[in-house]
C-alpha positions, 0 to 999 in steps of 0.5 A: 849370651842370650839377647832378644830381637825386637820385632820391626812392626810390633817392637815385640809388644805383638800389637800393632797400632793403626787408625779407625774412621768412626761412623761420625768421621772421627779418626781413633787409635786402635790396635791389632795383632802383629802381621809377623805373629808375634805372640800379643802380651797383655797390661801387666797392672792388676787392680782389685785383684783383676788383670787389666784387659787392654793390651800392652803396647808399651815395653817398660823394663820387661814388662808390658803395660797399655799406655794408660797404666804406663803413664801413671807407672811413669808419673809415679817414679819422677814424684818419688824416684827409686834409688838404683843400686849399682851392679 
């Protein structure tokens, strides 16, 4: 049985998240690449035929998506819920 062990800095997304100071003094949210040399996943939402660019900082089944597309991803699903097929 295989399983998949998690990274305690990046939680395998390969990005870990810190805070920027601004040139106005402004703190913003960035990411960088894990210390650990996690492999970095990229989002996996394509529109117009193009990959999105940002990275996949959130895992979402086993997919990857950047927080924008997951929250979209999420608001979808609680509006028209899927029906789960039982194993």
């Amino acid at each position: 049985m295989s399983f998949h062990i998690s990274c305690s800095e990046c939680d395998g997304t390969g990005w870990v998240l810190y805070h920027s100071e601004t040139v106005d003094g402004e703190l913003e949210e960035a990411y960088r690449l894990c210390p650990n040399c996690c492999t970095p996943h990229y989002c996996m939402t394509r529109s117009n035929e193009r990959s999105c660019p940002r990275p996949g900082t959130v895992r979402y089944g086993l997919t990857y998506f950047c927080k924008e597309h997951v929250e979209v991803i999420c608001y979808g699903e609680r509006r028209n819920p899927q029906p789960h097929k039982a194993p």
